[in-house]
C-alpha positions in Angstrom: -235.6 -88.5 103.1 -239.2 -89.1 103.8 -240.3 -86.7 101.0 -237.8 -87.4 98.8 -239.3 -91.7 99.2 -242.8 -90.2 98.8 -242.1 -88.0 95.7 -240.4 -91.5 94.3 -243.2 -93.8 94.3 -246.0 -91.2 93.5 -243.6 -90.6 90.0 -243.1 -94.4 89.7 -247.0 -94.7 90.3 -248.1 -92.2 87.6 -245.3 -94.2 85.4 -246.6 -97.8 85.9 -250.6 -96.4 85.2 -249.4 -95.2 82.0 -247.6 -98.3 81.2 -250.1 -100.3 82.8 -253.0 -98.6 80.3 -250.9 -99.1 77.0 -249.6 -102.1 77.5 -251.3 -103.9 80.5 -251.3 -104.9 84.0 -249.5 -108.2 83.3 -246.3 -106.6 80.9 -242.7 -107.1 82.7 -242.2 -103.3 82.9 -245.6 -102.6 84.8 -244.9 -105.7 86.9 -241.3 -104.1 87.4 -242.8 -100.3 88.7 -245.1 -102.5 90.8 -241.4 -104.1 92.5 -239.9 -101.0 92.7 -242.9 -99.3 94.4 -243.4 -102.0 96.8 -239.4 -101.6 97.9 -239.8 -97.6 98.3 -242.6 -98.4 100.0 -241.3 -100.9 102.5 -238.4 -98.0 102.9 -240.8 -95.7 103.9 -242.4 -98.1 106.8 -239.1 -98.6 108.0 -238.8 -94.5 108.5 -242.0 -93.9 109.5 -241.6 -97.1 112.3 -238.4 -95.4 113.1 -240.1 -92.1 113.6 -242.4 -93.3 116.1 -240.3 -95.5 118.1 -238.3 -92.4 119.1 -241.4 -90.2 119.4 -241.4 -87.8 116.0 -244.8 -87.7 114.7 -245.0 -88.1 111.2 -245.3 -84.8 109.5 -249.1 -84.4 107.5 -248.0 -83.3 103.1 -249.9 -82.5 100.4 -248.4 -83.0 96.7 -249.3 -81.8 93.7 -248.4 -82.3 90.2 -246.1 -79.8 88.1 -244.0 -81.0 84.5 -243.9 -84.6 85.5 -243.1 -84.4 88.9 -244.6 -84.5 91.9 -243.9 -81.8 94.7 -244.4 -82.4 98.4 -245.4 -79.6 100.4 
């Protein structure tokens, strides 16, 4: 699930610069990948809090870039 959050927001990320370049920082849509990130993001604390409440450490990734989307490894 972790991976699957962190491959999310990186593609939303890549999405919203794009966006952000065209049509600026302040256009609803760029404003709206900003939302969305922020929620996957907050998911993702919640996990990772989870995680080390029972004692799983949090696995290290890497992630690289292939046909629009990214890969965790």
């Amino acid at each position: 699930m972790r991976d699957v959050l962190l491959e999310e927001i990186e593609l939303l990320r890549q999405r919203m610069v794009i966006m952000g370049l065209e049509f600026g920082l302040d256009h609803p849509e760029v404003l709206e990948y900003s939302i969305q990130i922020d929620q996957l993001h907050n998911e993702l604390n919640q996990i990772d809090h989870g995680l080390s409440k029972v004692g799983t450490s949090k696995k290290t990734y890497r992630f690289y870039l292939l046909e629009n989307h990214a890969y965790f490894a």
